[in-house]
C-alpha positions, 0 to 999 in steps of 0.5 A: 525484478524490482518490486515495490508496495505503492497505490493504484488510483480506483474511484471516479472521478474527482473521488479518487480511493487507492489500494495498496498493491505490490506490482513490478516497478516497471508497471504502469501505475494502475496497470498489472499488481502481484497482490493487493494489501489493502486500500486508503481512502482520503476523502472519508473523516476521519480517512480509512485505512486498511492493510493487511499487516501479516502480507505487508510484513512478508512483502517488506521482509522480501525486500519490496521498496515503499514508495513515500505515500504508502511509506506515511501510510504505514506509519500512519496505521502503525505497521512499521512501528509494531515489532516483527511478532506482533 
């Protein structure tokens, strides 16, 4: 089973907020997800971010794929920078 760390679309519509969940990558894009790490919302200034970092680490470690979006993201928050201690 391939697993990947992506975004599932929540929200109204024209006011789209994602989570960060890991699903199987055969699952639809808003259908069943293992666990939820987190979520991001783009329309707030500045935008919100929020993972859980200790999940994120072990689901990586598990070998889950990121998807580009949530690979930024990561970035963004500082989650793939931080040394595995941390």
């Amino acid at each position: 089973m391939a697993v990947k760390i992506r975004l599932k679309r929540i929200g109204a519509k024209k006011n789209p907020i994602y989570r960060i969940v890991v699903s199987d990558s055969r699952s639809p894009r808003d259908g069943r997800f293992i666990e939820e790490l987190g979520y991001y919302n783009p329309l707030k200034e500045p935008v919100e971010i929020k993972i859980d970092e200790v999940k994120a680490r072990d689901w990586i470690g598990k070998g889950a794929q990121l998807t580009g979006t949530v690979r930024d993201l990561f970035n963004k928050a500082g989650v793939l920078n931080k040394p595995a201690g941390e």
